[in-house]
C-alpha positions in Angstrom: -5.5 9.6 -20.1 -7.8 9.7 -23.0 -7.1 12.0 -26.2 -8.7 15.4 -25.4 -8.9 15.4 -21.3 -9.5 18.7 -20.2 -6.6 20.0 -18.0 -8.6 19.6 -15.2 -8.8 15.8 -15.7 -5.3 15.7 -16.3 -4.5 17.4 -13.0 -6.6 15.0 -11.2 -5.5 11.7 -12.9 -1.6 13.2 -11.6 -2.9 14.0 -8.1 -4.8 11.0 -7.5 -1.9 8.9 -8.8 1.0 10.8 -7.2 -1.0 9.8 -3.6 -1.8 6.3 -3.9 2.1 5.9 -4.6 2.5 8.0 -1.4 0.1 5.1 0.5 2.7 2.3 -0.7 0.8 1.3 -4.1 3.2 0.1 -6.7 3.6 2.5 -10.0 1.2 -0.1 -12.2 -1.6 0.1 -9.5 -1.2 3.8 -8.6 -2.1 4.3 -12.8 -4.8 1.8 -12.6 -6.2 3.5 -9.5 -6.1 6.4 -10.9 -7.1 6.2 -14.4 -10.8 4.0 -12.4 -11.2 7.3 -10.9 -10.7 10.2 -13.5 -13.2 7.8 -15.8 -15.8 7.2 -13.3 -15.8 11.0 -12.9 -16.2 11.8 -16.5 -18.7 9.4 -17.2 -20.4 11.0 -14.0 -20.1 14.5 -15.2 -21.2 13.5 -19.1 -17.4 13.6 -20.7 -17.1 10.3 -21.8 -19.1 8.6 -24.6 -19.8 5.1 -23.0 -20.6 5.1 -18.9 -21.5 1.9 -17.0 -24.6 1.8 -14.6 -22.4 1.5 -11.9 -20.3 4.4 -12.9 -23.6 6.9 -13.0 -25.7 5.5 -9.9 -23.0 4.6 -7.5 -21.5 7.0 -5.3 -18.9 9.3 -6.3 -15.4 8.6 -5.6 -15.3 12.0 -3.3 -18.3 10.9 -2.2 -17.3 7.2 -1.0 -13.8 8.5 -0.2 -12.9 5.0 0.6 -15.9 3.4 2.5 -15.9 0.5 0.6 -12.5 -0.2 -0.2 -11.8 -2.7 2.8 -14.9 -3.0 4.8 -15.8 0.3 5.8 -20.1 0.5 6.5 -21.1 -2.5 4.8 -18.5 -3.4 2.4 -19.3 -3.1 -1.0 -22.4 -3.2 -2.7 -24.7 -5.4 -4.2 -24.7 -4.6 -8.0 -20.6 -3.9 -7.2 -19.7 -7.7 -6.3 -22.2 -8.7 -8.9 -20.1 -6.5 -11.5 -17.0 -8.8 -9.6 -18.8 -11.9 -10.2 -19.8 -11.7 -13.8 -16.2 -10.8 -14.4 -14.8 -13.8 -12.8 -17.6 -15.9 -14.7 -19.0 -17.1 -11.1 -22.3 -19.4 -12.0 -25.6 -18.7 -10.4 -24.6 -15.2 -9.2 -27.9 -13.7 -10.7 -29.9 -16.4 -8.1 -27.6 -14.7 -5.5 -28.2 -12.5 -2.6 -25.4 -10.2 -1.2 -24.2 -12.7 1.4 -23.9 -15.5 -1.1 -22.1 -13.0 -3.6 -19.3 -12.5 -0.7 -18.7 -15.4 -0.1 -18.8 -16.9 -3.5 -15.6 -14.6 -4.5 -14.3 -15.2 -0.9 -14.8 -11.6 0.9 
C-alpha cells in the first residue's frame, strides 16, 4: 500500500487479498489483485495523484463485481483490450474494432 492509506484502504487491500487467496490465487497474484483494486478505488474516489481514464470512467470494482473477468455479459471492453493491446505493443490496434482486438491478443 502506498505511504499514507487511510485505514479504510488498508482494510480493504487485506480483505480483498485475504479472499482471492481463499479462491485458489497464489500469494503474488492475490497482492497484485488486490493492490489493482484498492488503486482503482482511490483514483475513483480522488485519493491518488495520477488516475488512468479507465480507472475514472470504467465501472467500479463493486460495481463490475466480476462481469468481465472471464466472459461474463460481453467480456471486456473496448478501451480495456485496447489498454491490453498497447501494452503488448500489438500494431494496428487503433484501426481495430472490438472483435479484431479479441482476437488479435487471442480471447
Amino acid at each position: 500500500m502506498p505511504r499514507g492509506s487511510s485505514p479504510k484502504r488498508e482494510r480493504q487491500y487485506e480483505h480483498i487479498r485475504e479472499s482471492a487467496r481463499d479462491r485458489g490465487e497464489s500469494p503474488e497474484r492475490a497482492k497484485e489483485i488486490a493492490a489493482r483494486t484498492v488503486n482503482k478505488e482511490r483514483a475513483r474516489s480522488g485519493e491518488s495523484k495520477e488516475a488512468s481514464r479507465t480507472s475514472v470512467q470504467d465501472k467500479s470494482s463493486g460495481e463490475r463485481g466480476g462481469q468481465r473477468s472471464h466472459s461474463g455479459s460481453q467480456g471486456p471492453t473496448y478501451d480495456q483490450l485496447y489498454e491490453e493491446a498497447k501494452r503488448r505493443n500489438v500494431h494496428g490496434r487503433s484501426d481495430m474494432n472490438k472483435q479484431q482486438l479479441k482476437r488479435a491478443l487471442g480471447k
